[in-house]
N, C-alpha and C positions, 0 to 999 in steps of 0.2 A: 674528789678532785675532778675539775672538768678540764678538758683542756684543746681548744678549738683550732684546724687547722685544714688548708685549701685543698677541695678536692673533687671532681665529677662528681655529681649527685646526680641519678636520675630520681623512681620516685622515692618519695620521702619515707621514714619510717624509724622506729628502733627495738634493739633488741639487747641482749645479754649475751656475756660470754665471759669464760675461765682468764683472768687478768693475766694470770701468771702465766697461763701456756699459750693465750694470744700473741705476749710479749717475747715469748722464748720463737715462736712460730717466726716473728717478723726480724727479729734480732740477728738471726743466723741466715735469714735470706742475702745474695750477695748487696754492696752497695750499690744503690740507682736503679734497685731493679724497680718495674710497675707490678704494686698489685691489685687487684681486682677482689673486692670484696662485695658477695653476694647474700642473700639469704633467701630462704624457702618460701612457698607460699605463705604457710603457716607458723613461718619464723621458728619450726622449732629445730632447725640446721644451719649453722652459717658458714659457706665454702670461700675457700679466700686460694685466690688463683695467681702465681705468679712465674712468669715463664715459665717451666715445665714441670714446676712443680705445683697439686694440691691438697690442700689438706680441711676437713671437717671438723667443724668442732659444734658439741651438742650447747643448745642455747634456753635462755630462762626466760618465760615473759616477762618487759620491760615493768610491768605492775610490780613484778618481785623485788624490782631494786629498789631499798631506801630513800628516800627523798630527804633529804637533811636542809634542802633550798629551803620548806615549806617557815613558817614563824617571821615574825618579826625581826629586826635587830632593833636596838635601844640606843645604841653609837655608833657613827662613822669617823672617821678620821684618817691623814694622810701621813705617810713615815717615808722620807728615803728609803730603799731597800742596802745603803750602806750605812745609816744607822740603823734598822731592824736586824744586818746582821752583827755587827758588833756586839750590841745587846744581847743576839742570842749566844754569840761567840764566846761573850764573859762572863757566862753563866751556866749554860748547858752541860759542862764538866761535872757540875755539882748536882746535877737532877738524880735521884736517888733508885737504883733498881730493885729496889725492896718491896714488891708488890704488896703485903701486908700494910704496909704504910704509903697506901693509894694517893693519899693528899700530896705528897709530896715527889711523885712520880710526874713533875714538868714542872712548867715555870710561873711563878704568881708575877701575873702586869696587873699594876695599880698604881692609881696616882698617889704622887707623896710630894713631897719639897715646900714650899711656903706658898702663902697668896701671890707675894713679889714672883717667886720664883715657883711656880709649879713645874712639878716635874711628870715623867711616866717611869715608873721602876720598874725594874725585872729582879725576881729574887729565886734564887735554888740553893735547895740544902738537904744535903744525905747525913743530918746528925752530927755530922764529923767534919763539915767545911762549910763553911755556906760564901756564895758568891753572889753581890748584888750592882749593879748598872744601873744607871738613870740619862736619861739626855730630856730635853726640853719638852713642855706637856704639846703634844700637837692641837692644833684647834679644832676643835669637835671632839677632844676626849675629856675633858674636864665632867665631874659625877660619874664617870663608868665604874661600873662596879668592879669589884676585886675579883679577878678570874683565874684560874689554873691551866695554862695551856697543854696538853698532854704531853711526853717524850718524844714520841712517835711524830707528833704533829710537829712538835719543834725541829728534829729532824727533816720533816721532806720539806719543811717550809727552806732552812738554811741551804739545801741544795737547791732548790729554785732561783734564791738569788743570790750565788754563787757569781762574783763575777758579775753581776750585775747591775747600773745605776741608773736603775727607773725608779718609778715612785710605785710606792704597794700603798694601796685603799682597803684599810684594818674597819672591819664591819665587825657587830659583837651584841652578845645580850648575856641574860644571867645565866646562859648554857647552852650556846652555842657561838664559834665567831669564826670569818670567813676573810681570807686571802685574796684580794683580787693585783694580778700582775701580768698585766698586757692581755693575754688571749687564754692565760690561765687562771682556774678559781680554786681556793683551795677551803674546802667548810668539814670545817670538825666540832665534834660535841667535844663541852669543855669537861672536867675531872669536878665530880660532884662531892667533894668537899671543903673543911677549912682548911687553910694556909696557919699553918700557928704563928705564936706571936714572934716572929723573929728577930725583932728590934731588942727583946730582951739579952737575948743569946749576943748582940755586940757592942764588946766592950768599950767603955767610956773615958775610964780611968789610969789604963795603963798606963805609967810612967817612965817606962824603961822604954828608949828608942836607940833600935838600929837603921843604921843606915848603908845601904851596903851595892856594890857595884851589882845590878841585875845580871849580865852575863855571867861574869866570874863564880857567881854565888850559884847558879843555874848549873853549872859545870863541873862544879866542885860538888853539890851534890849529885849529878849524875854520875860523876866518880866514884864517891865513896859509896854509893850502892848496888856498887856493881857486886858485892861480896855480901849483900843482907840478904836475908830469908824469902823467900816468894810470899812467906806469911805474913812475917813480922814487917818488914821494908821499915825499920825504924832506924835514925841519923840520929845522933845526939850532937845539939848547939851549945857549945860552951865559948862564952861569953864574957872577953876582959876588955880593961882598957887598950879600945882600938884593935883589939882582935878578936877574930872566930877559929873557931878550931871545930871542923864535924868530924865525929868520928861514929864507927859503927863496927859493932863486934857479931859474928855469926860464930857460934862454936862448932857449928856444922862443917866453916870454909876459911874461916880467918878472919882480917880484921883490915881496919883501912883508915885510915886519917888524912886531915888536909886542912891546913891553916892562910887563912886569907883577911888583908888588909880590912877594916871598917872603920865606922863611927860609930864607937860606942864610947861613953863616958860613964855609966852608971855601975852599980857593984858587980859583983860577979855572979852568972846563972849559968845553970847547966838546965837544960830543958827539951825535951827527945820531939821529932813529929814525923807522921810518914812522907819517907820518903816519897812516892810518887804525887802524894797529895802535894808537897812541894814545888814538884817540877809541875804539874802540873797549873799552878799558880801563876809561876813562875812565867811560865807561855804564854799566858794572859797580859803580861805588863808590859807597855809600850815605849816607855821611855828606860833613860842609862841605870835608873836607881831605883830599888825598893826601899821603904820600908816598912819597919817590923816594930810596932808596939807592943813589948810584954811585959805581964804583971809579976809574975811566976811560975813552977813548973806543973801548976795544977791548974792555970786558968787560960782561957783563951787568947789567940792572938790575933791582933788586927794588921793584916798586910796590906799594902798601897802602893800604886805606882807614886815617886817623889812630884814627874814633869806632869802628868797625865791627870785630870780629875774624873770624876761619874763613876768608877767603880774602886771597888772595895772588897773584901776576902776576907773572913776569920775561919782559922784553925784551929782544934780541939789537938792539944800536944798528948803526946804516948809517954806512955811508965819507959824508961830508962836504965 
């Protein structure tokens, strides 16, 4: 990451230095102070001078540093920075920390939607949830190849533009893609594998639909898990006409229930899913109402915001 900002230059030059303990150095000086940053003939010292305090830090020739600018990009294109972070918002819950299973440790961008409607999707999936966004294809992204954004990456990008409503210029090739946002650049190597088929994994066919107040339901399981397992965190959905009923038993601590109004009209299910993976969901959805497409207690579920379109969520349900 680069990141450019105003300052007396005499002569020019550069060099290396420890990120973390620069940061820690400058972080704790008081606020407003001036500091005065120097280096050695031979650049292998850099002294950083601030009111009365200084301190040295050993330094690296700038030859040492990676160069990740160097290659090609293959596509440019432009994104609000408040739809790139939505996108990542409604998804990066579900990037997987399973380092074994490297593919899926960040986010797949790739186009998807019709010729009419081309879209740009984001997709993440830890196995046991997957969470997918799309908004409008920007112009200059059309043919980009399918890419895998890192965690890491996905993270510092969402803090850059926090709070922010400029435009970010998304640069990219088959392995590597770069952030530009006002006076900061942000380039990472992409995750060098496949994305598996995800489209499989959601479902089409579910016919059982709940409909149900997104607060209340949000609340009510935050309730009744306050007494489950740190292990387990499993709710059981039981499912009649027009009502829910969650309940969850820990024979370690007790037990909890709680029944709340819905639309449901189809037969009756009992069907368990974790707890946090819910609330989690659950944060995601924008508008008054979820719903909940289910088949059965052995197959997956398709969540939706009711008012909201572009993203979407299926859950893998727990033994009960």
């Amino acid at each position: 990451m680069t990141e450019t900002i105003s300052a007396e230059v005499g002569p020019g030059g550069a060099t290396t230095v420890p990120a973390h303990m620069f940061y820690e150095i400058v972080r704790k000086l008081p606020e407003g102070t001036q500091i005065v940053i120097e280096a050695s003939g031979d650049r292998a010292v850099l002294t950083i001078r601030a009111g009365r305090s200084r301190f040295t830090l050993q330094t690296l020739p700038e030859s040492d540093f990676p160069d990740l600018a160097a290659g090609d990009m293959t596509h440019t294109f432009k994104v609000a920075a408040a739809d790139l972070k939505r996108l990542i918002d409604k998804t990066q819950f579900a990037i997987s920390t399973e380092e074994t299973r490297y593919y899926l440790n960040g986010i797949y961008l790739h186009t998807a939607g019709t010729a009419k409607s081309p879209t740009l999707r984001g997709v993440a999936t830890d196995g046991h949830r997957l969470a997918q966004f799309e908004l409008p294809l920007p112009a200059g992204a059309s043919g980009m190849p399918g890419i895998i954004v890192p965690r890491k990456t996905v993270a510092e990008m969402q803090r850059l533009i926090e709070d922010n409503d400029a435009e970010v210029t998304v640069e990219l090739s088959q392995g590597k893609i770069r952030f530009r946002l006002a006076e900061t650049v942000l380039t990472s190597k992409l995750i060098d594998g496949t994305f598996p088929d995800y489209v499989r994994v959601i479902p089409v066919g579910n016919d059982k639909k709940l409909t149900v107040d997104k607060k209340a339901f949000e609340q009510a399981v935050d309730r009744v898990s306050t007494v489950s397992s740190e292990r387990g965190r499993a709710v059981k959905l039981s499912l009649s006409n027009g009502k829910l009923m969650l309940s969850v038993t820990n024979p370690d601590s007790g037990s909890a229930t709680e029944e709340i109004e819905v639309e449901y009209g189809s037969e009756p299910l009992d069907i368990g899913f974790n707890s946090r993976y819910l609330l989690d969901i659950a944060a995601q959805l924008e508008g008054e109402a979820a719903v909940l497409k289910l088949a059965d207690p052995g197959s997956p579920t398709l969540i939706q915001d009711r008012d909201t379109k572009g993203a979407l969520y299926v859950l893998m349900p727990m033994r009960v």
